[in-house]
C-alpha positions as a printed Julia matrix, in Angstrom:
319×3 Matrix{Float64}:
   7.22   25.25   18.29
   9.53   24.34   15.62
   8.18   22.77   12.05
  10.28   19.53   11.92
   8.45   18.96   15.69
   4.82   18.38   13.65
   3.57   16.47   10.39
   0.88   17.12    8.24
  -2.3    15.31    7.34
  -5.49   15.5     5.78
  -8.62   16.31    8.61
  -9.93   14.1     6.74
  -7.73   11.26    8.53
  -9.52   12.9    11.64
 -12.79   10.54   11.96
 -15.66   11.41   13.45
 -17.06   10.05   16.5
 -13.91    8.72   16.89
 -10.94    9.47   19.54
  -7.55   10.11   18.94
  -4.73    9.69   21.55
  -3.19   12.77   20.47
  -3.31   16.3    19.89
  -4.63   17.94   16.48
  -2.81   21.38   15.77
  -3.71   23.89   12.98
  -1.52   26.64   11.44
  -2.42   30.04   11.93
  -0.13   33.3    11.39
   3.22   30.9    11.03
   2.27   29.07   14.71
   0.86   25.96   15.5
  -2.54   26.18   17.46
  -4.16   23.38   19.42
  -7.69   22.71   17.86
  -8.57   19.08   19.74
  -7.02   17.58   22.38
  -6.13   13.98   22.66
  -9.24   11.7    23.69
 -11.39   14.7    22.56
 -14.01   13.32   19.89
 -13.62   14.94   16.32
 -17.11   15.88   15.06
 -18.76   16.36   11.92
 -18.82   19.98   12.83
 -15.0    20.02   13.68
 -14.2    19.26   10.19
 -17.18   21.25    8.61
 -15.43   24.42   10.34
 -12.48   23.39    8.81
 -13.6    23.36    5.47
 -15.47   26.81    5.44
 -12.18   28.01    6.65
 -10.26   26.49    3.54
  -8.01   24.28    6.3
  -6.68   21.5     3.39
  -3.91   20.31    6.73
  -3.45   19.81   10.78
  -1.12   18.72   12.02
   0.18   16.28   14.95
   3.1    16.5    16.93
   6.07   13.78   15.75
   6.43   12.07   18.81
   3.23   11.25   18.05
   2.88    9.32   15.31
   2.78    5.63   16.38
  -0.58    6.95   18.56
  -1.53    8.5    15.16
  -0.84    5.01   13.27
  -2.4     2.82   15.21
  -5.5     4.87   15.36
  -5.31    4.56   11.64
  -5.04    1.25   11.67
  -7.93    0.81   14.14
 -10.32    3.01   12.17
  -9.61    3.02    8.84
 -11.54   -0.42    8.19
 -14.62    0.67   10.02
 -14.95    3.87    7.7
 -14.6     2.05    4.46
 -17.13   -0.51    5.6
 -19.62    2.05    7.0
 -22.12    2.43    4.05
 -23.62    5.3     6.03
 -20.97    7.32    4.63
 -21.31    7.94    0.54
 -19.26    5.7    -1.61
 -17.14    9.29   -2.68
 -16.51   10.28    0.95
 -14.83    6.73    1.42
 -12.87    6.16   -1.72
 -11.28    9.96   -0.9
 -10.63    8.74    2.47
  -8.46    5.7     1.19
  -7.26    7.6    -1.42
  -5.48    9.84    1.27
  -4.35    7.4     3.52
  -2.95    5.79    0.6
  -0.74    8.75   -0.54
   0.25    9.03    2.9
   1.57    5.39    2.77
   3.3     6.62   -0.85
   5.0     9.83    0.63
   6.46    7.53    3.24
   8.41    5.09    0.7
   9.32    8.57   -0.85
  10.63    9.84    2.16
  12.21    6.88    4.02
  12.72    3.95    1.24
  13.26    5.41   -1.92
  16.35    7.84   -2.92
  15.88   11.66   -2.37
  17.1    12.2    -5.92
  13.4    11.44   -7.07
  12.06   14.0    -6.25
   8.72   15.57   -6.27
   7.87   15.13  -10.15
   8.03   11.4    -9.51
   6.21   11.26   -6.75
   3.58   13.15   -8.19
   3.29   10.82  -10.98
   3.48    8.01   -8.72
   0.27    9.45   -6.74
  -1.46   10.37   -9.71
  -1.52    6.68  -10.55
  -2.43    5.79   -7.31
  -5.57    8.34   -7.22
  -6.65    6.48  -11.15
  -6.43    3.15   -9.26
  -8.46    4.15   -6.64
 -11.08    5.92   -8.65
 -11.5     2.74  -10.61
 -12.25    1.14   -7.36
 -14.14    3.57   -6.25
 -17.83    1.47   -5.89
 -18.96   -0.34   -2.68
 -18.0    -3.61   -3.03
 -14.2    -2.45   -3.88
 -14.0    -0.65   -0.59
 -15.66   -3.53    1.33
 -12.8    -5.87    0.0
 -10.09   -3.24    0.87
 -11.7    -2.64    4.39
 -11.83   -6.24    5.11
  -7.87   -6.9     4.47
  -7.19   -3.37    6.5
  -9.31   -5.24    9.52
  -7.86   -8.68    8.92
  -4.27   -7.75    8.82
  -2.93   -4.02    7.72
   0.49   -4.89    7.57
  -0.53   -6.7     4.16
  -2.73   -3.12    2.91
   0.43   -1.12    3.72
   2.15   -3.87    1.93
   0.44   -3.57   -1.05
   0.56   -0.02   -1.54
   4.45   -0.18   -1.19
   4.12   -3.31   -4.07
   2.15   -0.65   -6.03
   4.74    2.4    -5.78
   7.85    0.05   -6.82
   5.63   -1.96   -9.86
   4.66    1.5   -11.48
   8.09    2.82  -10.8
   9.64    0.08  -12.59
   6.76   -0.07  -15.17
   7.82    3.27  -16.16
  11.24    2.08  -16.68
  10.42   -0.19  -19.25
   8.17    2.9   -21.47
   4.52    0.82  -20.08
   2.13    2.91  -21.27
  -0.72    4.84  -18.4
  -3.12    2.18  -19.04
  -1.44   -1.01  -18.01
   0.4     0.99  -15.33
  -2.66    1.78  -13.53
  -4.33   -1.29  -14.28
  -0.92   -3.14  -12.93
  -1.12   -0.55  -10.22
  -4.99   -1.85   -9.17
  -3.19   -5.59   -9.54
  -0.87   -4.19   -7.01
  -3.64   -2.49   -4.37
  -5.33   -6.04   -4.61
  -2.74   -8.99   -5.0
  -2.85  -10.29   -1.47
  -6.81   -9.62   -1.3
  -7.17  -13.12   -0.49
  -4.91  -13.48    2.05
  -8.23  -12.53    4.02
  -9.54  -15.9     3.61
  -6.44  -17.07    5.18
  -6.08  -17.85    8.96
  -4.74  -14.99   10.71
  -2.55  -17.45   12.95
  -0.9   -18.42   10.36
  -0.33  -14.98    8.61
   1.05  -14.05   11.89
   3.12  -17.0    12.74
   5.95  -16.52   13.97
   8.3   -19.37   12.95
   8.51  -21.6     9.95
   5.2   -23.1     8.75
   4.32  -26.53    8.59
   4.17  -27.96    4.94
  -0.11  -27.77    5.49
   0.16  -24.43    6.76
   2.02  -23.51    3.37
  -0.53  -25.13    1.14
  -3.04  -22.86    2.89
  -1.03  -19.76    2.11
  -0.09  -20.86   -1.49
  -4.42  -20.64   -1.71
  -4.12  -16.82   -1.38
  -4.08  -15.52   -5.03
  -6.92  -18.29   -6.5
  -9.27  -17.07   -3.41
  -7.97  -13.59   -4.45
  -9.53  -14.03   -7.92
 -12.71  -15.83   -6.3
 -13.41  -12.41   -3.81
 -12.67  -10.19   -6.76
 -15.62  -11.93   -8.83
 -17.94   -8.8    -8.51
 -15.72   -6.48   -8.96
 -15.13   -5.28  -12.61
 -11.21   -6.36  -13.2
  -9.49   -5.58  -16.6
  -7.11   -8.81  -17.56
  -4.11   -7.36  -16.68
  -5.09   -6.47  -12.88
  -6.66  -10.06  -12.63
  -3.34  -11.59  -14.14
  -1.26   -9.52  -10.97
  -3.79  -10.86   -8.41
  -3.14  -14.54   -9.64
  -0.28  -15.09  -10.68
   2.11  -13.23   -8.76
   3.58  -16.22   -7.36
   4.3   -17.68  -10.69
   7.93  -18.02  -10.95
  10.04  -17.52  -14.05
  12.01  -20.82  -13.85
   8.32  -22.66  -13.28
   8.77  -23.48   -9.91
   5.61  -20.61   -8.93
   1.95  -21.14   -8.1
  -0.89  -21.75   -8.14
  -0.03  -22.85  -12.02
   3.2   -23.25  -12.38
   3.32  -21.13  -15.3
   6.8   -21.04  -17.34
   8.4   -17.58  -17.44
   7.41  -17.16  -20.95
   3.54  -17.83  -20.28
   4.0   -14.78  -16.88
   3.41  -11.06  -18.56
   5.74   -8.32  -18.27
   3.81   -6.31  -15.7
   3.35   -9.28  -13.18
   6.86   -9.9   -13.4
   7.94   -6.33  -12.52
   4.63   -6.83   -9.39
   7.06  -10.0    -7.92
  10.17   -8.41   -8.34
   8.44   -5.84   -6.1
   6.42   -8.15   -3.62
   9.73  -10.14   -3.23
  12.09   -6.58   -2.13
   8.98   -5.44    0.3
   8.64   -8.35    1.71
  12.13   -9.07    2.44
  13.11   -5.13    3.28
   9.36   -5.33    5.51
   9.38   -6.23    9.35
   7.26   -9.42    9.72
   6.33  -11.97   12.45
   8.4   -14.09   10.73
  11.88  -12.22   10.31
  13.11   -8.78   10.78
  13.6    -6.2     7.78
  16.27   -6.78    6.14
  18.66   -3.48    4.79
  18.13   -2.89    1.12
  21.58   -3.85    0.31
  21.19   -7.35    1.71
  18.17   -7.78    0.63
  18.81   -6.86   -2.86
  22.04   -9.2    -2.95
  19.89  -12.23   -1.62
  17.16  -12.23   -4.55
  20.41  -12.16   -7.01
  22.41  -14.92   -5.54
  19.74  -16.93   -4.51
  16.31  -15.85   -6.64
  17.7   -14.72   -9.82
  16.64  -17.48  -11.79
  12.91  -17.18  -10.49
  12.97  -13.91  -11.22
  13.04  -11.53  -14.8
  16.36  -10.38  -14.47
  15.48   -7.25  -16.42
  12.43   -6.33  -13.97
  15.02   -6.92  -11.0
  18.25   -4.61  -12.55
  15.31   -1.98  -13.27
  14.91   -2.24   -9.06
  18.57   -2.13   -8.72
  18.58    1.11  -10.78
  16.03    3.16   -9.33
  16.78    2.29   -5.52
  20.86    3.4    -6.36
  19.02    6.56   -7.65
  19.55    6.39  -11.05
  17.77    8.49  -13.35
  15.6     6.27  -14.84
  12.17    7.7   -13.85
């Protein structure tokens, strides 16, 4: 069998006492080996042998992944939340299935020209977030939006790989990338406290169904109370709906009063959004959606933040 038939991931994406509906393959001697069939429960001992015999990747067949993604999707929450399993075992767990979310915008939304040094960097910040959220209550907070809607956790790791990217742009220093970057991982926390009929809603909402929604970022801050947030991550969480031209909530805060980093976080939620299947509307092509927050955004947007975008999805070497 042929290499571009499989792709890799960590067995640690393999739960236990869970089933998968499909087949788990290692690599031995250049060929890929069945080791579990589908519907065949991984065990504690599965991955145990595994690790004795260095394994660091398995591997499932392409066709599929959606069987592979929605088992994600299904599971992930429950392991996070399961404080059976140490607080280490479950922070490396989302660590990994966040990278695997980041080596997807590499691969399919961001130019080739990248590379692998920039991704690197990128998951390097993405494993410092996560080890600053690496305590209990963190991970409950992250498992509950993964269970309540993980279009909106995938979502905010994309927000997180195009801040930092454009953060680096501008010469931010480490710090106030990662700390932007755990802004980024938690800005929509509190769209868990929001009905998911109306996250999910498929046509225009009502004007009371948008005040509800426009709630999200001050019950963000609220859920986030016992966890131990620098400024600049709290600032992302609330006000990345602020709007340069004023026009933004929950304050209404003048483009001048809005910090650099959150400003490079909207440009960000605003092209993931739009470039994002959702119930609402279909993805849009980068192209379009890149001409529709200049001719009809620009002016709630930093202009600098959004030609940094511009630059580093037409592949320019600016990373």
């Amino acid at each position: 069998m042929r290499e571009e038939m499989f792709f890799a991931v960590s067995p640690l994406m393999i739960f236990p006492k869970t089933l998968g509906r499909f087949r788990v393959y290692i690599r031995q001697a250049g060929n890929f080996v069945l080791y579990a069939a589908e519907n065949e429960q991984f065990t504690p001992r599965h991955r145990q042998k595994l690790h004795d015999a260095g394994v660091t990747e398995v591997y499932i067949r392409a066709e599929q992944r959606p069987d592979y993604d929605r088992y994600i999707e299904k599971h992930l929450p429950q392991i996070l939340n399961d404080s059976g399993i140490p607080v280490e075992e479950r922070a490396k767990v989302l660590y990994t299935a966040a990278d695997a979310v980041v080596r997807d915008v590499f691969d399919t939304r961001l130019p080739k020209g990248l590379g692998k040094r920039e991704y690197a960097r990128v998951a390097g910040l993405v494993e410092k977030s996560l080890n600053f959220l690496a305590m209990d209550e963190s991970l409950r907070r992250i498992a509950a939006l993964a269970s309540h809607d993980y279009s909106v956790h995938t979502h905010n790791v994309h927000v997180f790989v195009f801040t930092t990217a454009i953060l680096n742009t501008m010469k931010a220093d480490e710090y106030t990338q990662v700390q932007a970057g755990i802004g980024a991982l938690l800005h929509d926390i509190g769209k868990t406290r929001i009905p998911g009929e109306i996250l999910s809603k498929p046509g225009p909402l009502t004007p009371e169904e948008r005040q509800v929604i426009n709630t999200h970022p001050a019950k963000g801050m609220a859920l986030c109370q016992e966890v131990p947030l620098t400024q600049t991550a709290a600032h992302c969480i609330l006000m990345h709906h602020e709007r340069m031209d004023g026009t933004g909530y929950p304050g209404g805060l003048p483009g001048d009063l809005i910090p650099p980093y959150v400003r490079a976080l909207t440009v960000a939620d605003i092209y993931d959004a739009l470039t994002t299947n959702r119930a609402y509307a279909e993805a849009m092509p980068p192209f379009q959606a890149l001409r529709l927050m200049r001719d009809e955004m620009i002016e709630a947007l930093d202009p600098d933040a959004f030609k940094r975008l511009v630059m580093i999805l037409s592949g320019a070497n600016m990373v």
